[in-house]
N, C-alpha and C positions, 0 to 999 in steps of 0.2 A: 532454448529458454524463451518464453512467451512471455512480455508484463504487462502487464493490468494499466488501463489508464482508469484513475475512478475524481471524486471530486471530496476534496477536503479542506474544511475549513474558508470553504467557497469559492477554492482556487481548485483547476484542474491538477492533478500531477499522476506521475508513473509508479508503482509500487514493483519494483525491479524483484524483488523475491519478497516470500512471508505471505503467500496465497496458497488457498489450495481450493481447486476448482469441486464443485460438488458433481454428481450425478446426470445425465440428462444430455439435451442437443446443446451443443455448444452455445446458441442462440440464446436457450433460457438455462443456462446453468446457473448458481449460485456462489455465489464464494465467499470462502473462510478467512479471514485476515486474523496472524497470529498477534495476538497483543494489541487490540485496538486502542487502549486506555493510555497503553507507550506510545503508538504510532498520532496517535492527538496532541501530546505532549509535544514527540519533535517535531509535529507540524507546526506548534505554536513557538518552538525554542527556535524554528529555522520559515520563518516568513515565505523567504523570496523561492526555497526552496522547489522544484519542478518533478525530484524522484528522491523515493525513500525507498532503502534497503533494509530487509530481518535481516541483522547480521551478531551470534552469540549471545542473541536472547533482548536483545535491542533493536529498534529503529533509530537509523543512520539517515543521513542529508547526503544523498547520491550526486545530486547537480541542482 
């Protein structure tokens, strides 16, 4: 299993699952994030947070 590091809410963090990579060279693929409108939400309900998990239709505060 591979995670994403991407930048949210101005802070770096890992998205341990809830991606799904598009098409293409690795280099420039594109990726899908399930629930972005959730995964904003527990970014702002969890600050200090570093990685978020899809886990049962939610984003979770991994570490």
């Amino acid at each position: 299993m591979e995670s994403v590091k991407t930048v949210l809410l101005g802070k770096s963090v890992f998205l341990l699952t809830g991606t799904k990579a598009g098409k293409g060279k690795k280099r420039d693929r594109t990726l899908e994030v399930e629930a972005p409108d959730k995964l904003l939400e527990a970014a702002r309900r969890n600050p200090d947070a570093v990685a978020f998990g899809f886990i049962s239709g939610s984003w979770v505060a991994a570490a």
